[in-house]
C-alpha positions in Angstrom: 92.6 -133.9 135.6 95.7 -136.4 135.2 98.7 -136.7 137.8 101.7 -137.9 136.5 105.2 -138.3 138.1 108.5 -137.4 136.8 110.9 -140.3 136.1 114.6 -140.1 137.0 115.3 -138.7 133.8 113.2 -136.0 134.1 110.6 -137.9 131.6 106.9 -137.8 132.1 104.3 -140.1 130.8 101.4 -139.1 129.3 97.9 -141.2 130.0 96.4 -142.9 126.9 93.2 -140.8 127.0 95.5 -137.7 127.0 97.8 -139.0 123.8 94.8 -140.1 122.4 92.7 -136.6 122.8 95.7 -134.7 121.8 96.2 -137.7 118.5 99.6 -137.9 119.8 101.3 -140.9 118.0 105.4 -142.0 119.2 107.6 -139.6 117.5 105.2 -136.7 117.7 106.9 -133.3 118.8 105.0 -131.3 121.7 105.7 -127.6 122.5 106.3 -127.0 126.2 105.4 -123.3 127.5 105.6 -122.4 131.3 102.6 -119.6 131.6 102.7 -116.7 134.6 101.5 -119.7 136.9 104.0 -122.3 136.4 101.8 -124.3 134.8 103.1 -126.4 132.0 101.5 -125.9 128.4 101.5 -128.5 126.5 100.8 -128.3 122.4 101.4 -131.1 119.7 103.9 -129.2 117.2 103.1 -130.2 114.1 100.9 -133.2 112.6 101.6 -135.5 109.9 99.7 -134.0 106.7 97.6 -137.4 106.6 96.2 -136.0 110.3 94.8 -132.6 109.0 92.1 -134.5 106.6 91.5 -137.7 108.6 88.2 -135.8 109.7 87.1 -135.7 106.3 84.6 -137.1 104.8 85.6 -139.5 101.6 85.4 -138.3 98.1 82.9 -139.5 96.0 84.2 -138.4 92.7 87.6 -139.0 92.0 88.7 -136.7 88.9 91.9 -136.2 87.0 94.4 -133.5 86.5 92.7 -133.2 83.2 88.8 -132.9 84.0 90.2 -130.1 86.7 91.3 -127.9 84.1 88.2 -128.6 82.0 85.8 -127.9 85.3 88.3 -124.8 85.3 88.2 -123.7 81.7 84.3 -124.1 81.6 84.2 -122.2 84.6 86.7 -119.0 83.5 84.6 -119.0 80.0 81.3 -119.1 81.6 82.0 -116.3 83.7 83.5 -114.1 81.3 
């Protein structure tokens, strides 16, 4: 558990570790809720597309627009 003060301004810093948990990067928005026990909830609002892959592994194969629709149209013909 953190402790953080409010500034003057009514601002609040967040520790590294928690930005860094949270992949909070400067400009993120955050969604404040207050639950039924005044505590504050806090949730990132949306992430950068590029964030919802960086877990992923690398492709291997890179393929075209083109050998799509063949992997496609072998795929429809073999199945009918």
């Amino acid at each position: 558990m953190f402790t953080i003060t409010m500034s003057a301004k009514g601002q609040f810093v967040l520790p590294k570790g928690v930005r860094e948990h949270m992949k909070l990067l400067p400009g993120c928005k955050v969604d404040v809720t207050v639950d039924d026990k005044n505590r504050l909830i806090l949730t990132p609002a949306l992430h950068e597309p590029e964030a919802l892959f960086e877990d992923r592994p690398r492709a291997k194969k890179i393929v075209s627009i083109e050998g799509m629709n063949r992997a496609i149209g072998e795929a429809v013909r073999g199945s009918v």
